[in-house]
Residue, then its C-alpha position, 0 to 999 in steps of 0.5 A: x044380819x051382820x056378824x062375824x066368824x072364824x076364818x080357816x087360813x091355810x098354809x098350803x094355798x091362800x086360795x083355800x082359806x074357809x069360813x067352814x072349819x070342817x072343809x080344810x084338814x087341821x094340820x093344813x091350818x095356819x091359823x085362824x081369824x075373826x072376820x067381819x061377815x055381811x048378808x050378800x042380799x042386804x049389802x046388794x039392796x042397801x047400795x042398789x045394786x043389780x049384778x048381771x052375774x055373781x061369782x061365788x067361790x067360799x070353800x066350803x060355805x056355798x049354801x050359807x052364802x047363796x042363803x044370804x042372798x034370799x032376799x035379793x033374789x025373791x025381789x029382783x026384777x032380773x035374776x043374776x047369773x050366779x058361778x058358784x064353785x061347788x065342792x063335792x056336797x054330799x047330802x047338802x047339794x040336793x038341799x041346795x039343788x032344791x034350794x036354787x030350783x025355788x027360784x027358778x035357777x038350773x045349775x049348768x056346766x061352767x064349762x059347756x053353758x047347755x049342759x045341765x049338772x046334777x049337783x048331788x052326783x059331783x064328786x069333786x070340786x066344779x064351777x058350776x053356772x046357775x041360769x035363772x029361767x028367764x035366761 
């Protein structure tokens, strides 16, 4: 559904802004934002839309994103390719492992495209390409 959330701005690197307030350090904020926020799956089906690929780089907030695309992915005649830049999870990445698992998805290398990554053992931040098993 639609809603709205705070953004973390950086003051160190544009690229780092993040709905996730415990993924930046305090004294790297610049300050903060209301921001305007939409469910990827609602806006995909409302405009008809069918990627080939989806790229995903949140800073932090990848399991709430990947999550808003639930709907998409249990009705999608073709799976996307989804590159999704995934920072070190710790307890969280074996739920999202295990979450993209029930949609057929591995998460592979972005890298080297055949070699499987196991999510939970990453220790820094990697982009990671999730193959549904049709591809």
């Amino acid at each position: 559904d639609n809603g709205s959330g705070t953004i973390y701005i950086s003051k160190v690197n544009l690229g780092w802004n993040t709905l996730d307030g415990n993924a930046i350090r305090p004294e790297k904020i610049k300050r903060t934002e209301e921001v305007g926020i939409i469910r990827l799956d609602k806006y995909l089906i409302e405009r008809k839309l069918a990627p080939k690929m989806i790229k995903i780089d949140v800073e932090g907030f990848e399991f709430p994103v990947l999550k808003g695309l639930e709907n998409y992915l249990h009705n999608a005649v073709n799976l996307p390719l989804i590159l999704c830049e995934i920072g070190a999870l710790g307890d969280a990445a074996e739920k999202l492992q295990r979450y993209m698992a029930g949609f057929s998805y591995k998460p592979f290398s972005a890298r080297k495209h055949d070699k499987p990554v196991d999510i939970a053992k990453l220790t820094e931040s990697a982009d990671v390409l999730f193959k549904p098993k049709s591809l």
